[in-house]
N, C-alpha and C positions, 0 to 999 in steps of 0.2 A: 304653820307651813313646814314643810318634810324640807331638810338640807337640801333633797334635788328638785328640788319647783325653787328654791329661794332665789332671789336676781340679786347680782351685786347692785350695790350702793349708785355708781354708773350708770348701770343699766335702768335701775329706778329714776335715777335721776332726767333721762335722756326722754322716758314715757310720758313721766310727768310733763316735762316741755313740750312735746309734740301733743298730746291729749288735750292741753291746756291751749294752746295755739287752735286746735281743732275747735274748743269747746266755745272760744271768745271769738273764730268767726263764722260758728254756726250761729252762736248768739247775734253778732250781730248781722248779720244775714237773714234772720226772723225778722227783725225789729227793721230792716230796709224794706224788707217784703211786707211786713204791714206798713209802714208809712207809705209806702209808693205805690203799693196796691186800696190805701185808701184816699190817696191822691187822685191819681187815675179814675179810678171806678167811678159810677153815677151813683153807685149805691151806698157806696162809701163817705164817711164824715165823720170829724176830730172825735164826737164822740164815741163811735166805734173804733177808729184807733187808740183812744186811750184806754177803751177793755179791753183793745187785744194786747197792747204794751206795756201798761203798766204792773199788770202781776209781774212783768221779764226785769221790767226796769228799777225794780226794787231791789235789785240782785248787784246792781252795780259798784257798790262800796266793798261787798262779800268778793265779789270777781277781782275787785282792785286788789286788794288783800290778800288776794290768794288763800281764804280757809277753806278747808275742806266740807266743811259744813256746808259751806255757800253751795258749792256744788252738788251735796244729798239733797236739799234742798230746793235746787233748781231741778231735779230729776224728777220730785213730785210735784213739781208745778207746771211741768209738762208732760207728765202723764196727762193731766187735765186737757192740754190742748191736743193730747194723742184721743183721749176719746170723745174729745168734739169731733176731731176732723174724719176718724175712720169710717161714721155712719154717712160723713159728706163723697169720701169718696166712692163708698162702696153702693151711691144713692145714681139715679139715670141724671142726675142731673149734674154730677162730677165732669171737673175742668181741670184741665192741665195743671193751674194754680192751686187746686186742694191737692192735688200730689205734688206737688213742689213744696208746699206747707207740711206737708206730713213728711216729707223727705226729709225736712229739715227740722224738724220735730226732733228725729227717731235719732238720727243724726247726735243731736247737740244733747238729748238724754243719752246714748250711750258713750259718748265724749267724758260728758259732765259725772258718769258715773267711774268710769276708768282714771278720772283725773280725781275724782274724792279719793279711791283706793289710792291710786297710786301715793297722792298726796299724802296720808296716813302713813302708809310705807316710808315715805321721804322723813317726813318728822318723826318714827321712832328712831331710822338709823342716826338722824343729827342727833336727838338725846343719847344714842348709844356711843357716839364717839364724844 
């Protein structure tokens, strides 16, 4: 990074907190939206909630933890639910709920990736001081 793109320590630090607030309640904002859209729904049942949640809810010790990894990681595990859902919406038969699903997809991957960086960023300046 060139001296004039670099962010203080501060300002790294301030990203991270907001990115990471962003990140855990887009996260859990998915995981509501499928439980209670498999609650609701006729078509819906625990077994279908459990494939659409538990790839997310594996993520949870890594989220607590705060490693950066957890969150590279979470980015390409929603990729996956980015190209389920875009051939849903872009289909005649899309509903309000697959763009609310991909909103919050798109959302919690670009969170989740801002928050790796940044997190990276945070732990070289702490080894630097």
């Amino acid at each position: 990074m060139s001296s004039a793109t670099e962010l203080s320590p501060d300002a790294i630090n301030k990203r991270v907190k907001i990115a990471r607030l962003i990140t855990l309640h887009a996260y859990g904002a998915l995981l509501a939206f499928y439980g209670i859209f498999n609650y609701l729904s006729e078509t819906g049942d625990m077994r279908w909630w459990l494939i659409q949640s538990v790839p997310l809810l594996i993520f949870i010790p890594g989220l607590k933890g705060h490693h950066y990894k957890t969150y590279s990681w979470l980015c390409f595990v929603t990729l996956i639910y980015f190209t389920a859902l875009v051939p849903l919406v872009m289909s005649d038969a899309a509903s309000g709920w697959h763009w609310l699903q991909l909103v919050l997809v798109v959302i919690l991957f670009n969170s989740a990736m801002m928050t790796s960086r940044w997190r990276q960023r945070q732990m070289i300046n702490e080894q630097e001081t």
